[in-house]
VEXRO-260169 format. One record per residue (C-alpha): residue number from 1; chain; x, y, z. Coordinates in steps of 0.5 Angstrom, whole numbers, plus 500, padded with zeros to 3 digits. Example, Ala and Ser with C-alpha at 12.3 -4.5 7.8 and 13.67 -1.06 7.14 Angstrom:
REM VEXRO-260169
> nr	kette	xx	yy	zz
> 1	A	525	491	516
> 2	A	527	498	514
END
This chain:
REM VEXRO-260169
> nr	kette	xx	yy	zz
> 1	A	143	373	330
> 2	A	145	367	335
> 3	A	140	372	340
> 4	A	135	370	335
> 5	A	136	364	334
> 6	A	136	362	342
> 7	A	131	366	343
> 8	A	126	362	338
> 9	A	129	355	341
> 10	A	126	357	347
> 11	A	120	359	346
> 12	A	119	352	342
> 13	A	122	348	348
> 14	A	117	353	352
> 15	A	111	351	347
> 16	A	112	344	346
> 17	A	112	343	354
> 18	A	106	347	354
> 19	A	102	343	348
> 20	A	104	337	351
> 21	A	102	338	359
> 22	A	095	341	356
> 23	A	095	334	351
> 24	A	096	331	358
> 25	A	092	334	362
> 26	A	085	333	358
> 27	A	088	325	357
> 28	A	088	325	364
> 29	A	081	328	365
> 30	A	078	323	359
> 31	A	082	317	362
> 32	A	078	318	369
> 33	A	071	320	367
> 34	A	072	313	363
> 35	A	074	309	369
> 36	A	069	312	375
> 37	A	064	310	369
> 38	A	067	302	373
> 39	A	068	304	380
> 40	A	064	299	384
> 41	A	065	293	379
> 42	A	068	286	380
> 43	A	074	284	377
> 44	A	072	277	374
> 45	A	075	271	369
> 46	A	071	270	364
> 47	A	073	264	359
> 48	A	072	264	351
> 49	A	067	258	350
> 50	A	067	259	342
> 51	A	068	262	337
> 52	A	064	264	330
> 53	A	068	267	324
> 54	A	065	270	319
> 55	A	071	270	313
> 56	A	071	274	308
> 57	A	074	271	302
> 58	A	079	274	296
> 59	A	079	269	291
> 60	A	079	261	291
> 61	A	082	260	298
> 62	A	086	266	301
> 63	A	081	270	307
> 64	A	083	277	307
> 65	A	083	278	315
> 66	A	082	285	315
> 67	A	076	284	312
> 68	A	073	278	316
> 69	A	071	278	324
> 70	A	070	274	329
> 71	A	065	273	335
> 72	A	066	270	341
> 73	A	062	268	346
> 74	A	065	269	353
> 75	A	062	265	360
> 76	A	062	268	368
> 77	A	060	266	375
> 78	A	058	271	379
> 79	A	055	269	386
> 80	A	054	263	384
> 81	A	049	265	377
> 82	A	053	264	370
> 83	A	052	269	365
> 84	A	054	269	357
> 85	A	056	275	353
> 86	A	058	276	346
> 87	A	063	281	342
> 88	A	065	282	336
> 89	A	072	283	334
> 90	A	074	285	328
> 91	A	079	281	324
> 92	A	081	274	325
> 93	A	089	273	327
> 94	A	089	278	333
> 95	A	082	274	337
> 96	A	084	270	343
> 97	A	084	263	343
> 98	A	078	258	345
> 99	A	079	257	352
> 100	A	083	262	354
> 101	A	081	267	360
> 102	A	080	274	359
> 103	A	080	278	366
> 104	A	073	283	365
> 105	A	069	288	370
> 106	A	062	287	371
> 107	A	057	291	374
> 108	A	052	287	378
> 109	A	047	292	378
> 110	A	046	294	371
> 111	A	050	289	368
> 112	A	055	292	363
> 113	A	061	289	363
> 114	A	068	291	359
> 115	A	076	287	358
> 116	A	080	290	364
> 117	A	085	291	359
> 118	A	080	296	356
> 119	A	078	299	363
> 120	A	086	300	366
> 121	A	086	307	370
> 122	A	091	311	366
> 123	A	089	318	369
> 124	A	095	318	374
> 125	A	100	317	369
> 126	A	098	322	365
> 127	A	097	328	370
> 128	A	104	326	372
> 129	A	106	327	365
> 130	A	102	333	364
> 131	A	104	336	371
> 132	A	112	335	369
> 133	A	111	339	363
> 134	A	108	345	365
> 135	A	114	345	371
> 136	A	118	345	365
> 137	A	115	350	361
> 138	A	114	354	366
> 139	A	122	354	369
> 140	A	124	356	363
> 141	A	119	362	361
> 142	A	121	364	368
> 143	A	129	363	367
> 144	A	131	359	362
> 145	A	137	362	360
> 146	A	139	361	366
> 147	A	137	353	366
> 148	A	141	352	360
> 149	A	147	355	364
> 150	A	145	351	370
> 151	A	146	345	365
> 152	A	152	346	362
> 153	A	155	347	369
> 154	A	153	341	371
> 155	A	158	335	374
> 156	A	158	329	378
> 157	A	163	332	382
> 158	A	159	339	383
> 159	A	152	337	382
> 160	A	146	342	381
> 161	A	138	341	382
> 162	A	137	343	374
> 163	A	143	338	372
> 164	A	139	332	377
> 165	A	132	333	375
> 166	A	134	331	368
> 167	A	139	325	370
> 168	A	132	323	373
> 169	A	128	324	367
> 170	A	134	320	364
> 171	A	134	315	368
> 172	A	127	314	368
> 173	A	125	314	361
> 174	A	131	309	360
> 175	A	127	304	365
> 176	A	120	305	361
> 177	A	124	304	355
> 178	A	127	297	358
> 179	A	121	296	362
> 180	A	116	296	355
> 181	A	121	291	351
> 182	A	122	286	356
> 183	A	114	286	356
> 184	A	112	287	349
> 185	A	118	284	345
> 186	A	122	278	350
> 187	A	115	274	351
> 188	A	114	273	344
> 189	A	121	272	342
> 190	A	122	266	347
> 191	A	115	263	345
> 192	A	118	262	338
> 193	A	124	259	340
> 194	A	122	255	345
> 195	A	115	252	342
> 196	A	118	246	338
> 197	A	121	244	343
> 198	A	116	245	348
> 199	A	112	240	343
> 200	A	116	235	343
> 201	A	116	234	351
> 202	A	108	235	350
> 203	A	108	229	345
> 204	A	114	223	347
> 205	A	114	225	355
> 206	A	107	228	357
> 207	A	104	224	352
> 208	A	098	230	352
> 209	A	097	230	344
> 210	A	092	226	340
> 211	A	091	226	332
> 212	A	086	230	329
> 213	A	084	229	322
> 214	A	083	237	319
> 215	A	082	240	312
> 216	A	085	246	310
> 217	A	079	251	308
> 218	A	084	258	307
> 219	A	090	262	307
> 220	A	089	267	313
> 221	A	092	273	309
> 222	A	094	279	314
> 223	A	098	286	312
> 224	A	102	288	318
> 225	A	106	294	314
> 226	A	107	297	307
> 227	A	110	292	305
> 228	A	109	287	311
> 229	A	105	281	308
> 230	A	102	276	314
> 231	A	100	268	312
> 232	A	097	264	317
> 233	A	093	256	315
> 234	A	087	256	317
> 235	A	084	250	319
> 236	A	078	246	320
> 237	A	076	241	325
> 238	A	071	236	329
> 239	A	072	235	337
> 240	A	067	233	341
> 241	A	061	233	337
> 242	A	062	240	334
> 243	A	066	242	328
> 244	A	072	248	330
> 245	A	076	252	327
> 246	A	083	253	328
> 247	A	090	257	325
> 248	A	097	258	328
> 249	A	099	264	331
> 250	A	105	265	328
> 251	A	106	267	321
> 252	A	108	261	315
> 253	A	108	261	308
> 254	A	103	261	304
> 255	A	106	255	300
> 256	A	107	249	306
> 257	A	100	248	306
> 258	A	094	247	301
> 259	A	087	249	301
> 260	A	082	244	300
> 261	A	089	238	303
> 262	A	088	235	309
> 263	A	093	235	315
> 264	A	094	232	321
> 265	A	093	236	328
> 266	A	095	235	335
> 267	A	091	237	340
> 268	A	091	238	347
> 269	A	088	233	352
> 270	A	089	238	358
> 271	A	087	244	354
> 272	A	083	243	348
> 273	A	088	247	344
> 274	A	091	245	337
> 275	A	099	245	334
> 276	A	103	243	328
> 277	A	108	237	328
> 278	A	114	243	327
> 279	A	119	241	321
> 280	A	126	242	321
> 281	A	124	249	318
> 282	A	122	250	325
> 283	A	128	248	328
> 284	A	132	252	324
> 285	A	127	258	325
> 286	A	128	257	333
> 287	A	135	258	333
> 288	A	135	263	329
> 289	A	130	267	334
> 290	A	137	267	338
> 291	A	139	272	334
> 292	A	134	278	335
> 293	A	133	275	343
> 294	A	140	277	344
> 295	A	139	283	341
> 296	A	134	285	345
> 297	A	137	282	351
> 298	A	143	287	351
> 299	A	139	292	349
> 300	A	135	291	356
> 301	A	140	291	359
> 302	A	144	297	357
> 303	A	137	301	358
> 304	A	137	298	365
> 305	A	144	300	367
> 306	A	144	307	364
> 307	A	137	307	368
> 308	A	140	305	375
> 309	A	146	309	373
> 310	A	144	316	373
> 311	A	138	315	377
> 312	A	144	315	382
> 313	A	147	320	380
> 314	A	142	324	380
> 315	A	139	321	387
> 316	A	146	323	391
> 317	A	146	329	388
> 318	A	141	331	390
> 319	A	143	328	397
> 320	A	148	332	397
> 321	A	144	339	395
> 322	A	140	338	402
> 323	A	145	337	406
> 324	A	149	343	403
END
C-alpha cells in the first residue's frame, strides 16, 4: 500500500511538472509573438490632458463604477510633431489622473502605440520557468526514488546537488515573494500614512494650495470583493476656463460627503491636481496604517533573510560539490 501510495505521489509531482512547463512554454511563445509585434518602437512619455467620464448612475446620487468608463486623451512629441491619442478604460477609480505621465511605445512608421505596461517582455521569465519544470519532471521520471533519498539526506554539513538545487529554489522564491510586497503593498501603505501630513507642509510652508469651490455630483460605488464595498466622493469643479472632475484615491465613507452639498477643494498650483483638507479622522487613519506597514515590514524582511539564507547555503554547497 505504501508502494501505491509513493508511486502515485510521484507520477503527480511528474505530471504537474510537465503541465506546468507546457503551460509556460506556450506563455512564453504568446509573450514573444506579442512583444516582436513592438520591436523598433520608441519608448515616449505621454501626458493625460483629459479626461471624460461617462458615469452610469444607480439610484439619486451613487455612480455604480463597474458600469461607467473613462476616456482619456493622452498627448506626445516625437521628432518635434505633437500627436494625440484616445483610449477608453473601463470604470472610473483605477484610471490614471490628469497630468499624469504614462510611458508608451509608439511606432513611427504606422503609428500604433500601446502603454509599456502592456507591452513588458515577459517571455524570458516564462521559458525560464517552463525549462526549470521540465528539468524537474524529467529528474524524477528518470530517478525519483532516489531524488527523495538525495533530500532526506541532505545537510549543511554534507551537501548534495538535489539538496542545493531546492535551497535555491527557496531562496528564490522568498525573494520574488519579498520583492512583490515591497512593490505592490509598502508604496500604498506609506502614501497613506504620509498624505495628511504631506498636505500639511503643502499648504502652510510651501503654500502651493488655493481654494476651489466644488459640487459633490455622486458617490463612486466600487465592489472590490464579495463583501469588499468601496466609496469614493465625486467632485466637480471649475479650473482655467473648463469644468473638471475629480475624486480621491482612497476610499471614505459614503456618510462624510453629500451629493448635491458643496465643498471646498485644494489644488495644486505646480500640478494641477486636487485634495481634501484631512480631518482628524485622517489622522487617526494614518497612524493606524502603522499597523499593517510594520507588519509588512517584518514580513519583507523574514522573507528577505530566508532568501539570502539559504541562497547561501546552497551556493557554498555547491562551491564545495565542485571542488570535491
Amino acid at each position: 500500500m505504501g508502494l501505491t501510495i509513493e508511486g502515485s505521489a510521484m507520477a503527480a509531482g511528474i505530471g504537474g511538472c510537465l503541465l506546468l512547463s507546457g503551460l509556460f512554454f506556450y506563455l512564453a511563445a504568446r509573450s514573444r509573438r506579442r512583444s516582436a509585434r513592438w520591436r523598433g518602437a520608441v519608448r515616449l512619455p505621454a501626458v493625460v490632458t483629459s479626461l471624460e467620464y461617462q458615469e452610469a448612475r444607480r439610484g439619486q446620487g451613487e455612480i455604480n463604477d463597474h458600469r461607467s468608463s473613462t476616456q482619456v486623451t493622452l498627448c506626445f512629441v516625437d521628432q518635434g510633431r505633437r500627436y494625440q491619442r484616445q483610449r477608453q478604460y473601463p470604470g472610473i477609480v483605477l484610471t490614471p489622473q490628469l497630468g499624469q505621465k504614462l510611458p508608451i511605445l509608439f511606432q513611427r512608421d504606422s503609428g500604433d502605440w500601446i502603454l509599456r505596461s502592456e507591452a513588458r517582455v515577459r517571455w524570458p521569465i516564462f521559458l525560464a520557468l517552463g525549462g526549470g519544470f521540465l528539468a524537474a519532471g524529467l529528474a524524477l521520471l528518470l530517478d525519483g526514488p532516489g531524488i527523495l533519498a538525495s533530500l532526506a539526506a541532505y545537510h549543511v554539513d554534507t551537501p548534495n546537488l538535489a539538496g542545493c538545487l531546492v535551497c535555491a529554489l527557496i531562496g528564490l522564491l522568498c525573494g520574488t515573494s519579498a520583492y512583490a510586497a515591497l512593490r505592490g503593498v509598502m508604496p500604498d501603505l506609506l502614501r497613506s500614512a504620509a498624505e495628511p501630513f504631506l498636505w500639511a507642509v503643502r499648504q502652510f510652508l510651501l503654500h502651493r494650495y488655493e481654494e476651489v469651490d466644488a459640487l459633490c455630483v455622486g458617490i463612486i460605488r466600487r465592489e472590490a470583493g464579495d463583501d469588499d464595498v468601496c466609496y469614493y466622493p465625486f467632485f466637480r469643479y471649475c479650473a482655467g476656463g473648463r469644468q473638471l472632475h475629480w475624486f480621491p484615491r482612497r476610499q471614505m465613507s459614503p456618510k462624510r460627503y453629500q451629493p448635491g452639498a458643496r465643498y471646498t477643494l485644494y489644488r495644486d498650483l505646480k500640478t494641477g491636481r486636487c485634495s481634501l483638507k484631512p480631518g482628524i479622522q485622517d489622522l487617526f487613519s494614518a497612524l493606524f496604517t502603522l499597523v499593517p506597514m510594520g507588519f509588512f515590514t517584518i514580513l519583507i524582511l523574514s522573507l528577505a533573510v530566508c532568501a539570502a539564507g539559504t541562497l547561501l547555503l546552497a551556493g557554498m554547497g555547491l562551491a564545495s560539490l565542485l571542488a570535491a
